[in-house]
C-alpha positions as CSV (number, residue, x, y, z in Angstrom):
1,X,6.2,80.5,-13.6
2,X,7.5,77.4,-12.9
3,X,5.9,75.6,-15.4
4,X,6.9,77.8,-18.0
5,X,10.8,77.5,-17.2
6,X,10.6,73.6,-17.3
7,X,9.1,74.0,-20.9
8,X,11.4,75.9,-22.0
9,X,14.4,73.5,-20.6
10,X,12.5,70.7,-21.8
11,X,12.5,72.8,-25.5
12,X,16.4,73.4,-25.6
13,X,17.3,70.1,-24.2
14,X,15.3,68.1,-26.7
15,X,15.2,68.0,-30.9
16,X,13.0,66.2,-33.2
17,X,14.8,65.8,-36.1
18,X,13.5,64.2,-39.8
19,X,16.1,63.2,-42.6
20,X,16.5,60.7,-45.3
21,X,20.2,59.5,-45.1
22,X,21.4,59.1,-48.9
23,X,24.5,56.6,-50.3
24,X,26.9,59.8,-50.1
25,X,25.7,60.5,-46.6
26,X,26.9,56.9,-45.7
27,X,30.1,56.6,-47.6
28,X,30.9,60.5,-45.6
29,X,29.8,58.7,-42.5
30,X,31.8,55.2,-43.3
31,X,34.8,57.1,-44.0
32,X,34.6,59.3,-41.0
33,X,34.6,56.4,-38.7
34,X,37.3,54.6,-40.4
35,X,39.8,57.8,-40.2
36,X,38.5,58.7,-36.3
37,X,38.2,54.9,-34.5
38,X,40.5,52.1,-33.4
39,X,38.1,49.9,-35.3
40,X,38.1,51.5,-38.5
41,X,41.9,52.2,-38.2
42,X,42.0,48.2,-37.5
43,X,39.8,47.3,-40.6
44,X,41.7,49.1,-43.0
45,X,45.1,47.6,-41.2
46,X,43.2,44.1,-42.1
47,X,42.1,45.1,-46.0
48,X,46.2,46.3,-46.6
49,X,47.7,43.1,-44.9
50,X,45.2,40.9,-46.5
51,X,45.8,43.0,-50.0
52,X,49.6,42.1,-49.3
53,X,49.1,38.4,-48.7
54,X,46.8,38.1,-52.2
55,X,50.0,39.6,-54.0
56,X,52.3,37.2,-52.5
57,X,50.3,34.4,-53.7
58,X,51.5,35.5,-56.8
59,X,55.1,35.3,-55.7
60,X,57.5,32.8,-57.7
61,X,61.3,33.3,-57.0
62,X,61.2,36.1,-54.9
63,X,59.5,38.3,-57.9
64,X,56.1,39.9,-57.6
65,X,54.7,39.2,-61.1
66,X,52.1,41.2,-63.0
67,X,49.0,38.4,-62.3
68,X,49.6,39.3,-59.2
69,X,50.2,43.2,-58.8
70,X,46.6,43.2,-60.6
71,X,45.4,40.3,-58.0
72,X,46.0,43.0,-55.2
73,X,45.7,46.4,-56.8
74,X,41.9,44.7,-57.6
75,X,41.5,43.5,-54.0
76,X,42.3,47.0,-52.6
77,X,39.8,48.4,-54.8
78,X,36.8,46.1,-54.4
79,X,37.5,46.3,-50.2
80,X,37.9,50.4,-50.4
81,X,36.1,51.6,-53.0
82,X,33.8,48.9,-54.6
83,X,32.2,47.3,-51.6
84,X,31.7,50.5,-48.9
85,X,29.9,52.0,-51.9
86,X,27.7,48.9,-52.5
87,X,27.0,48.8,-48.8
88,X,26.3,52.6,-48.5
89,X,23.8,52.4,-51.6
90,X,22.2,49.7,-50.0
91,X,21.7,51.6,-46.9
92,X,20.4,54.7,-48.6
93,X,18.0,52.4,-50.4
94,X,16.4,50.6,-47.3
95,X,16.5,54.5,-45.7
96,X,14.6,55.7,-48.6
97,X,12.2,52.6,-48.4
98,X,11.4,53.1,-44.8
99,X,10.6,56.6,-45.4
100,X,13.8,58.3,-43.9
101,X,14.2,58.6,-40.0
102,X,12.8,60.1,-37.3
103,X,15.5,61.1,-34.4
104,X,14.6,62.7,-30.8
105,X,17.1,63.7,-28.7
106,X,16.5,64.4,-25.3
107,X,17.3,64.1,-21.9
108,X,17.5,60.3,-21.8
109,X,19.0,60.1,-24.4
110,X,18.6,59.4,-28.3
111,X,15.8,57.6,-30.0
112,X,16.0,56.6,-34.0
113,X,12.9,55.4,-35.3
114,X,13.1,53.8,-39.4
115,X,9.9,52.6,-40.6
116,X,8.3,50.1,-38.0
117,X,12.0,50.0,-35.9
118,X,12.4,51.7,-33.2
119,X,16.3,51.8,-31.4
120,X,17.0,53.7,-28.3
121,X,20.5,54.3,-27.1
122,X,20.7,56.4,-23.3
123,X,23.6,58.7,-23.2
124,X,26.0,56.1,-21.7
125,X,26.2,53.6,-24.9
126,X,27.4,56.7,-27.0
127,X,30.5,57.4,-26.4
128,X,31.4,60.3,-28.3
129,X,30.5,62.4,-31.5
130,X,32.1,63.0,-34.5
131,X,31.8,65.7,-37.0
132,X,31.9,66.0,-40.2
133,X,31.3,68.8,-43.2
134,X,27.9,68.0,-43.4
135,X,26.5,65.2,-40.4
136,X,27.4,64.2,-36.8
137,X,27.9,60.8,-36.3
138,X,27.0,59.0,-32.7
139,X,30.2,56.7,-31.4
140,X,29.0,54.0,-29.3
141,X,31.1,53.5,-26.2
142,X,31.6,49.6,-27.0
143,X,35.0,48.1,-27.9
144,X,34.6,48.0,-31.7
145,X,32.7,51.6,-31.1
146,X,30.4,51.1,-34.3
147,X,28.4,54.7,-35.7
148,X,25.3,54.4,-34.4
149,X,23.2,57.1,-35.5
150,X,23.7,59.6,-38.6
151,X,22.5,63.1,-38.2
152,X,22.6,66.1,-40.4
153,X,24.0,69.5,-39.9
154,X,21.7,71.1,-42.4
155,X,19.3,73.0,-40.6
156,X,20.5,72.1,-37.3
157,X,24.0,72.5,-36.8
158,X,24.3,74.7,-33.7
159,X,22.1,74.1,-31.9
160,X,22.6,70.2,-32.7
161,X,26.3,70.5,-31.7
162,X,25.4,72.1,-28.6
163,X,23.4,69.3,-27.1
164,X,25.9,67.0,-28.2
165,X,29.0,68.8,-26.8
166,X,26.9,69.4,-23.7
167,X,26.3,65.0,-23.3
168,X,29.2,63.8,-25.2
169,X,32.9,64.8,-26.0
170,X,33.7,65.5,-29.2
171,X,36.0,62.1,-31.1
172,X,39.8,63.4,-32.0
173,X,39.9,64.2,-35.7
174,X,42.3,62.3,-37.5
């Protein structure tokens, strides 16, 4: 009888998960971290002061002229448009190249392996989880608290968001 209670804890306290992230999972993902962390909030703080120094190249007598109005309007588009989709494409690309992911979560923690990599992160390196309409993202608990792992909700929501609420608190929405 024993036996059979610790494999069904061991059942509910561990998920095997399989999933191919794509470019609109990662711009989701990239834009959930920069609304809900100090480090994305700081990042797009940088991208509008540097968009505002660009334009004041431009400056001559006190007047922002047109050259460069268009210098920072294309600035601010390349830095929040342009180059978070380039990245997310090429991140949906190397996904799709290593065959997608394969995530456990368990006990000790949560193990991602891509292709021939294999990353482990135990419970205290995540500091938090984040949700969004369609993933859960994994806050690491270091200073510039980068996403560490993507995870869909398709097919696993609840239960998925009950082994992270029962490890991790949930990030403040934003």
């Amino acid at each position: 009888m024993t036996t059979d209670s610790r494999q069904k804890n061991t059942r509910t306290d561990r998920m095997d998960l399989r999933h191919t992230p794509t470019a609109r999972d990662f711009r989701e993902a990239h834009r959930a971290h920069a609304r809900s962390t100090w480090a994305g909030r700081r990042r797009l703080a940088v991208t509008l002061a540097l968009t505002v120094a660009v334009m004041a190249v431009g400056i001559r007598g006190g007047s922002v002229t047109v050259l460069s109005l268009l210098m920072g309007v294309a600035y601010l588009f390349f830095a929040l448009v342009f180059l978070p989709r380039a990245q997310a494409g090429r991140a949906a690309a190397k996904a799709a190249e290593d065959g997608g992911q394969r995530v456990r979560i368990d006990g000790t923690g949560v193990r991602v392996t891509t292709g021939a990599e294999q990353r482990r992160f135990a419970w205290p390196e995540i500091s938090r989880h984040l949700e969004t309409p369609r993933l859960f993202l994994l806050i690491g608990s270091g200073r510039a608290q980068p996403c560490l792992v993507v995870l869909p909700k398709e097919g696993s929501g609840d239960r998925l968001r009950t082994l992270l609420e029962n490890r991790l608190s949930p990030a403040r929405p934003n």
